[in-house]
PAGU-546000 format. One record per residue: x, y, z of N, C-alpha, C, O in turn; residue in three letters. Coordinates in steps of 0.02 Angstrom, whole numbers, plus 50000, padded with zeros to 5 digits. Example, Ala and Ser with C-alpha at 12.3 -4.5 7.8 and 13.67 -1.06 7.14 Angstrom:
<rs>
506604971650390506154977550390506604983550390507124983450423ALA 506424988850354506844994750357506455000250394506705005750402SER 
</rs>
This chain:
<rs>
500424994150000500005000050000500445006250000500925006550038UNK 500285011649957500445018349972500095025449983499715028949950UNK 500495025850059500035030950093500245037850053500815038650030UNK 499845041650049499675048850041499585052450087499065052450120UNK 500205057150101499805064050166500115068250126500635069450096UNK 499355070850143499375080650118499565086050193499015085450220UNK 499905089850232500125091150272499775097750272500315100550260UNK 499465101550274499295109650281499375112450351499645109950400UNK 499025119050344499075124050402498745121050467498935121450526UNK 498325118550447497745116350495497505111350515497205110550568UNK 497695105450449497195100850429497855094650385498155095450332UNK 497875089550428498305084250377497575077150372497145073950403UNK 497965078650292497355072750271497955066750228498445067450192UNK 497645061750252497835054750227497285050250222496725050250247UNK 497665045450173497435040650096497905034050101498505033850115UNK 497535029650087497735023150057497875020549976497435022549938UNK 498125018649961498075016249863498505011849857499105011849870UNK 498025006449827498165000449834497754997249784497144996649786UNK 498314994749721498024991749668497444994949635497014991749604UNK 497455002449645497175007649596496705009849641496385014849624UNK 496595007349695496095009149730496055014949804496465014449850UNK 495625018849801495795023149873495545017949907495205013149890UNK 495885020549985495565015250038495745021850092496245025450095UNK 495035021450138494925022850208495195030850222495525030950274UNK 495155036150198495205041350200495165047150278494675046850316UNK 495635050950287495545051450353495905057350357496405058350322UNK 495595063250414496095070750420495935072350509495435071750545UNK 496595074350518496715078350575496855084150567497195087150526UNK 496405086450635496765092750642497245093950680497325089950726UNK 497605098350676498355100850722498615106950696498605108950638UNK 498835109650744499265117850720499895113950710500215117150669UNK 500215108850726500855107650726501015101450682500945095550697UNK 501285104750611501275099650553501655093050563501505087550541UNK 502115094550596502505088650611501985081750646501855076150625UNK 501815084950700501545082250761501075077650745501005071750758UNK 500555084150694500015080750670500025073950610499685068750613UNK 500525075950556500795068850514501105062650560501035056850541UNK 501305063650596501535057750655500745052850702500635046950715UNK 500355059750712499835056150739499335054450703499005049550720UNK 499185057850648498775055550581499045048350573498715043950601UNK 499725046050531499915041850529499725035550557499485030850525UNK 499885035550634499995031150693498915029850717498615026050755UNK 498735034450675498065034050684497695029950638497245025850645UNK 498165033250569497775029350516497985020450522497475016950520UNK 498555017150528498815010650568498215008850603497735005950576UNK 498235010450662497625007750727497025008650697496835002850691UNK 496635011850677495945011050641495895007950576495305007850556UNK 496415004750527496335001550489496504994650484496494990750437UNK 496694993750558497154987150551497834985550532498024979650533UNK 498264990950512498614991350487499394990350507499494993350560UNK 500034986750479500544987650526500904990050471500674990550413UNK 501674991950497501974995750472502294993750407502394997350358UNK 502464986450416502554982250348502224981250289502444979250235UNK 501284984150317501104982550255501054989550198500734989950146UNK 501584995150235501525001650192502535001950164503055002950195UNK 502335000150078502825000250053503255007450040503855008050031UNK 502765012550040503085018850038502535023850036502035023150001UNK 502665030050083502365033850098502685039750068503295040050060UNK 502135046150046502285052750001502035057150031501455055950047UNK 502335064350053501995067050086502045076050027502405078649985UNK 501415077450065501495083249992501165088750064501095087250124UNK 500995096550019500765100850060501275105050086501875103850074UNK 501005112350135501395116950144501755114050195502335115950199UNK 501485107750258501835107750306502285103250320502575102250374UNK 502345099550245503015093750210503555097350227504055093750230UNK 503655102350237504455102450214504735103450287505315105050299UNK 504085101850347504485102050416504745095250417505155094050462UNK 504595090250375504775082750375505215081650340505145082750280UNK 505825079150366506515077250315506605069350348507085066250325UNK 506365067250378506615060650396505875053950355505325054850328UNK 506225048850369505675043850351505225042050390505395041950450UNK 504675040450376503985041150452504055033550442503975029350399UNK 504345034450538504325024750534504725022550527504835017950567UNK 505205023650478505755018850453505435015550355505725011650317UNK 504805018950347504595018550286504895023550231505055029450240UNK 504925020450182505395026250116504745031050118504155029350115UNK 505015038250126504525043250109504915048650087505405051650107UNK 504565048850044504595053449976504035063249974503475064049997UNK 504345066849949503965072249934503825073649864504165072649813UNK 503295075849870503035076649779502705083649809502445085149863UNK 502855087249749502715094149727501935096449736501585092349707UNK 501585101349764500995100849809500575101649738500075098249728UNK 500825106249690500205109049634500265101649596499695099449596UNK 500815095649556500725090849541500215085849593500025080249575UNK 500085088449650499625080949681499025085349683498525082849709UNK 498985091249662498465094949676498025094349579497465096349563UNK 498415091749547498265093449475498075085149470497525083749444UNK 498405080949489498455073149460497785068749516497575063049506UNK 497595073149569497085072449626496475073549591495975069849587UNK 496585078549570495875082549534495645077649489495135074449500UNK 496005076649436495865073249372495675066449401495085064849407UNK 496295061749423495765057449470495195056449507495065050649520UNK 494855060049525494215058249569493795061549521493205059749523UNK 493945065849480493465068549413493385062849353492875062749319UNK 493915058049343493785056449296493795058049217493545054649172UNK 494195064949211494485070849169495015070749159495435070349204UNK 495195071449083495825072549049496005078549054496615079449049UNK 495675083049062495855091649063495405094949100494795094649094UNK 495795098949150495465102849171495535108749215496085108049242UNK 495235114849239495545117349298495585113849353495285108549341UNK 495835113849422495885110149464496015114649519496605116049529UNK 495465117849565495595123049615495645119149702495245115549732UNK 496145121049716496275118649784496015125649842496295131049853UNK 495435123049869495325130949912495315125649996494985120750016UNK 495815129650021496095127750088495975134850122495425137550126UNK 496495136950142496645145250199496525147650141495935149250132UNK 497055149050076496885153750028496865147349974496945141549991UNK 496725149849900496525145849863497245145749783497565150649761UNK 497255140649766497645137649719497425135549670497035130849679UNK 497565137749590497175137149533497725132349481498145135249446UNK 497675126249481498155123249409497865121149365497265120749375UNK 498085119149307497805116549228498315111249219498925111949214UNK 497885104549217498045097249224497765095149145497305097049107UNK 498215091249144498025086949080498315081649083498925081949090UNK 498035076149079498245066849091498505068149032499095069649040UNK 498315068248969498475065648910499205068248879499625064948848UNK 499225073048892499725075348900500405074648974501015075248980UNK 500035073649001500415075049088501015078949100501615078549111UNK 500305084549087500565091249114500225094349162499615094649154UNK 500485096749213500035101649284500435107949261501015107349240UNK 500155113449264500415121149275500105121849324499595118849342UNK 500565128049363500065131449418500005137049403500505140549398UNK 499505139049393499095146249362499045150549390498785155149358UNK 499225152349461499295154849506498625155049556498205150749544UNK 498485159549611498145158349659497805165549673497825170749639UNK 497385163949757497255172549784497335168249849497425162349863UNK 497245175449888497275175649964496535172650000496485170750059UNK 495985173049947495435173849965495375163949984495705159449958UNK 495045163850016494895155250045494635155050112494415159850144UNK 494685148550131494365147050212494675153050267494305155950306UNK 495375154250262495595159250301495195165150309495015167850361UNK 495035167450229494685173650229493915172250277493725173650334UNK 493725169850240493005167250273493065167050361492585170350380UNK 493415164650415493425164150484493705168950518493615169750578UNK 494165173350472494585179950488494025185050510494005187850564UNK 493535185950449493085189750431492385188550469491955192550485UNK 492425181550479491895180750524491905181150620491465181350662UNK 492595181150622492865183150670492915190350713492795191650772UNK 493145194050661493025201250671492535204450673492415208850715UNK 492035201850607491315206350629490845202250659490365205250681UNK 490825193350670490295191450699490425188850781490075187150828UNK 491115189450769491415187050841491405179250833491365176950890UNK 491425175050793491505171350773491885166450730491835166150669UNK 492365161750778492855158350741492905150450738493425147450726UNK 492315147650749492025141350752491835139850680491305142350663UNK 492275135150619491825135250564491125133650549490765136550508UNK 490915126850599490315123250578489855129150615489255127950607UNK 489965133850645489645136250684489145143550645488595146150654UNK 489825144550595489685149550548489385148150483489205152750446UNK 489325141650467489255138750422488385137850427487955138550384UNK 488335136150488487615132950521487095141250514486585142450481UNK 487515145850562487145152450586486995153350511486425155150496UNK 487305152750478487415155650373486695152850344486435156350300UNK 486285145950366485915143750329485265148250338484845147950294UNK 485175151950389484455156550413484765164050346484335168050326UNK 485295164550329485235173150284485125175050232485325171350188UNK 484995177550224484605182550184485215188450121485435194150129UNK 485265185150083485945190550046485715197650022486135202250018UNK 484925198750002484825204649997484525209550050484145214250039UNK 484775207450110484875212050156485865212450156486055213850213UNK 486385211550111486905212450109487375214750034487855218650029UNK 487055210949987487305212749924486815217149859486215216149848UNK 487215221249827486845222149785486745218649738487285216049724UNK 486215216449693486135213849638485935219449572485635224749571UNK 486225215949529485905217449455485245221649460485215227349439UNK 484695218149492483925220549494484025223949530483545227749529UNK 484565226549591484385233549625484755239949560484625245949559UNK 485005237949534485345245149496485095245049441485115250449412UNK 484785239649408484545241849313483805239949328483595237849382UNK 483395241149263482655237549276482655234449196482145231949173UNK 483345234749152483315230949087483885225549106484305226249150UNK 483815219849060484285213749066485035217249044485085221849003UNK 485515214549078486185214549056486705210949028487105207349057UNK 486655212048975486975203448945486615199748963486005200148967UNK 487195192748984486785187848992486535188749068486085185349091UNK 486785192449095486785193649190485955193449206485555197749185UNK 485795188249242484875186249295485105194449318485605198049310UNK 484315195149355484225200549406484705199249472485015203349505UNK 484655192649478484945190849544485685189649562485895187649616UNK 486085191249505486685192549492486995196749544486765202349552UNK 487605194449587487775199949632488325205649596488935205049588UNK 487885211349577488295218349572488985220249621489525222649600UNK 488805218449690489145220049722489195218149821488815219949866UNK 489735214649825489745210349875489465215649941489465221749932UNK 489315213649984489275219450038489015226850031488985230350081UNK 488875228749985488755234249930488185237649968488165243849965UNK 487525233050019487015234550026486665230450088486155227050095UNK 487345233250140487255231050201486905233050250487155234550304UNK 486265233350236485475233750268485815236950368486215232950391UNK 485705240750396485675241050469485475236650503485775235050554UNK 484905233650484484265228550524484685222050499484435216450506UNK 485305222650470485555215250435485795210150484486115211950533UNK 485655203450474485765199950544486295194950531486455192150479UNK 486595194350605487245190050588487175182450533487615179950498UNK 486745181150539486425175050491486505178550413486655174750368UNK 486395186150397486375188350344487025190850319487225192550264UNK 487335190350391488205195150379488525185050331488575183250272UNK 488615182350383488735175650382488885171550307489375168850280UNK 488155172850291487855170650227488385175750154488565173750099UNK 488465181450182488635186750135489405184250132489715182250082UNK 489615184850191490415182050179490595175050133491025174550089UNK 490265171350150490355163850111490135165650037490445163749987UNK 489635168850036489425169949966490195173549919490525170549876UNK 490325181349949490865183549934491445178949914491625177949856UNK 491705176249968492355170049952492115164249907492535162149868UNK 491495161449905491395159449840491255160249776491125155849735UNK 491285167649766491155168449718491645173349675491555175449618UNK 492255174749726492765178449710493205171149683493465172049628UNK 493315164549710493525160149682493375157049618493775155149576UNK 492715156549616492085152849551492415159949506492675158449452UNK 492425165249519492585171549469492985171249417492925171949356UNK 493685169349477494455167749450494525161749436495055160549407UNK 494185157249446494025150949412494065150749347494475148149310UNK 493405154849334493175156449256493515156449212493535152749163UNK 494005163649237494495166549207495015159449154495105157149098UNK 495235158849232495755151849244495695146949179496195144549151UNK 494965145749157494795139749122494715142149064494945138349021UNK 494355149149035494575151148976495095152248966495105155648914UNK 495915150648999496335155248972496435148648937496385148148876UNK 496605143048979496715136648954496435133948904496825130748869UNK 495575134148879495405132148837494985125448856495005120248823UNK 494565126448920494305120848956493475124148982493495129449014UNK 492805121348968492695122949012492345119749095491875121549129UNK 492715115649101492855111449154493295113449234493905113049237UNK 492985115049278493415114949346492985110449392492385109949403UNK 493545107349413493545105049486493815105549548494425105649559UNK 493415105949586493595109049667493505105449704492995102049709UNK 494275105349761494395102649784494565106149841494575112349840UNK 494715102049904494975105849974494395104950031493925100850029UNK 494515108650070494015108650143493485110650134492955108550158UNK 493625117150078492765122450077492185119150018491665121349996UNK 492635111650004492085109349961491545106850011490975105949990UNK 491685105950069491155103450116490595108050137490085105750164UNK 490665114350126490235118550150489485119050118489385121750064UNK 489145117050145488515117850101488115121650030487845119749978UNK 488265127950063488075134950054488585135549960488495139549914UNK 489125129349964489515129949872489095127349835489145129249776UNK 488845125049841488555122149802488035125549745487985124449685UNK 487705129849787487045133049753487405139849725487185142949677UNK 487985141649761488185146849749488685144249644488635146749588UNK 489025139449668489545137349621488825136349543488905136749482UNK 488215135149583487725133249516487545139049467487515139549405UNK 487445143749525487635153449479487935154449447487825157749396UNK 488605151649468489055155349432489015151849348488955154749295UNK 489075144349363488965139849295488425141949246488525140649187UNK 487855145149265487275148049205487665154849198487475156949143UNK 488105159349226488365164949216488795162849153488675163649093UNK 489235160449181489865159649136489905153349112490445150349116UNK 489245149849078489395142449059490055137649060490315134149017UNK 490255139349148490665134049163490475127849199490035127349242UNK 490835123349178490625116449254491005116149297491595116249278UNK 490905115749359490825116849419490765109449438490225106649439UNK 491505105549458491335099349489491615098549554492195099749570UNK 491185096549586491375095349667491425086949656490875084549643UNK 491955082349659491825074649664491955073049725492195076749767UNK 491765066549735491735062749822492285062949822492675061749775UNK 492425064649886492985063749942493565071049908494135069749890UNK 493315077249904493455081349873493995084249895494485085649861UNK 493925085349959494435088350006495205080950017495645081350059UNK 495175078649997495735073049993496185072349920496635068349907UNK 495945077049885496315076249824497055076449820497435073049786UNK 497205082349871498005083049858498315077049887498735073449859UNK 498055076249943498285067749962498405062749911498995060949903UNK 497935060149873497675056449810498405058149782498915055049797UNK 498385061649755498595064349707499585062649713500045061349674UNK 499485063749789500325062249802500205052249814500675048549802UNK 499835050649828499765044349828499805041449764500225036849765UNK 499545042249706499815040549634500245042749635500625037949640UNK 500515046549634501205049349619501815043549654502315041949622UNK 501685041249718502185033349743502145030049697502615027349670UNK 501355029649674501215021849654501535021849558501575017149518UNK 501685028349552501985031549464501365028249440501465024049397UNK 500845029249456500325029849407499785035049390499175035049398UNK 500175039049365499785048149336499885048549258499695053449227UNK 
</rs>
């Protein structure tokens, strides 16, 4: 078997692959990258049954790889390049020869993958991601609990926060619905309630990503993205990411086990099958 850990700020996620197959998927949290790949590890073992013999080589990818220079265990471990497990992840669990491939973690990461070729670029990124979103909800809602913000988010109301299209024209614009947001925060009601602040932020960070997405995939000549990372879990992408796709006739794929891609991704990469 070869394990996959993706190491981040916050969040280490690990993967099994084995004879083409994922197996048993699993993330910790920890501020301390080291700490946390050691106990991820020693975790993923004990809940799978697992001993140390039966992992032929382990790959570790992510920002918080490079606190790791030794072998975990006494197993060969290897580093692979975070935007290659982030590009070869994507396409795997999509099922796609080409495509964008957005990693939105703290801030967000945009590459253009192609199997057929096997090529990953990294297209570059923004600041904007989960970070933004808890920073922001922090400061004005007093709030730094994600599921917590995520939950308060499902009661709001966005036009007590953004402007739309239908507040500034009363003729169609291009192709732009009425309900098109003109402008994030633009039309932040007094009576607006933290449920409506909530709602407005997530909307914003998703839709400043889905934006540069767009961009991302016409430059390439695709119009295909898939998203991947933590904030694919959030409810509230979904309906938002569906806007954007009748806007800018892009697709918008969220696949199972979404947030594990970069893992994946360094896990083929042991197994040299990308």
């Amino acid at each position: 078997m070869i394990i996959g850990i993706d190491i981040g700020g916050s969040t280490t996620k690990i993967i099994g692959y084995e004879s083409k197959k994922l197996l048993c998927p699993m993330i910790v949290h920890a501020d301390d990258p080291k700490a946390s790949v050691y106990g991820a590890f020693g975790k993923y073992l004990d809940e799978n049954n697992l001993k140390i013999s039966d992992i032929s080589r382990v790959v570790v990818t992510g920002v918080g790889s490079s606190f790791l220079s030794d072998d975990l265990f006494g197993i060969e471990t290897v580093h692979e390049e975070e935007f290659l497990a982030v590009g070869h992840g994507g396409l795997k669990l999509s099922g796609l020869e080409k495509a964008v491939v957005v990693s939105m973690g703290t801030g967000t990461a945009f590459v253009a993958a192609n199997s057929r070729k096997r090529e990953v670029e990294h297209l570059g990124g923004t600041g904007v991601g989960g970070g933004t979103l808890i920073g922001l909800s922090d400061r004005i809602l007093n709030m730094r609990h994600f599921d917590d913000i995520i939950k308060v988010a499902e009661n709001g109301d966005l036009t007590k926060v953004d402007i739309s299209v239908g507040d500034i024209s009363s003729k169609k614009i291009s192709t732009m619905l009425p309900s098109t947001t003109a402008s994030n925060f633009g039309k932040l009601d007094d009576l607006a309630s933290g449920a409506d602040i909530a709602l407005g932020i997530i909307n914003m960070v998703f839709q400043t990503i889905g934006v540069i997405s767009t961009f991302a995939a016409k430059l390439v000549g695709t119009k295909n993205v898939v998203l991947t990372g933590n904030l694919t879990n959030v409810p509230q992408a979904r309906s938002i990411f569906d806007g954007l796709e009748k806007l800018y006739e892009i697709k918008f794929i969220i696949p199972e086990n979404a947030e594990y891609a970069t893992a994946i991704g360094a896990a083929m990469s042991g197994a040299e099958e990308l």
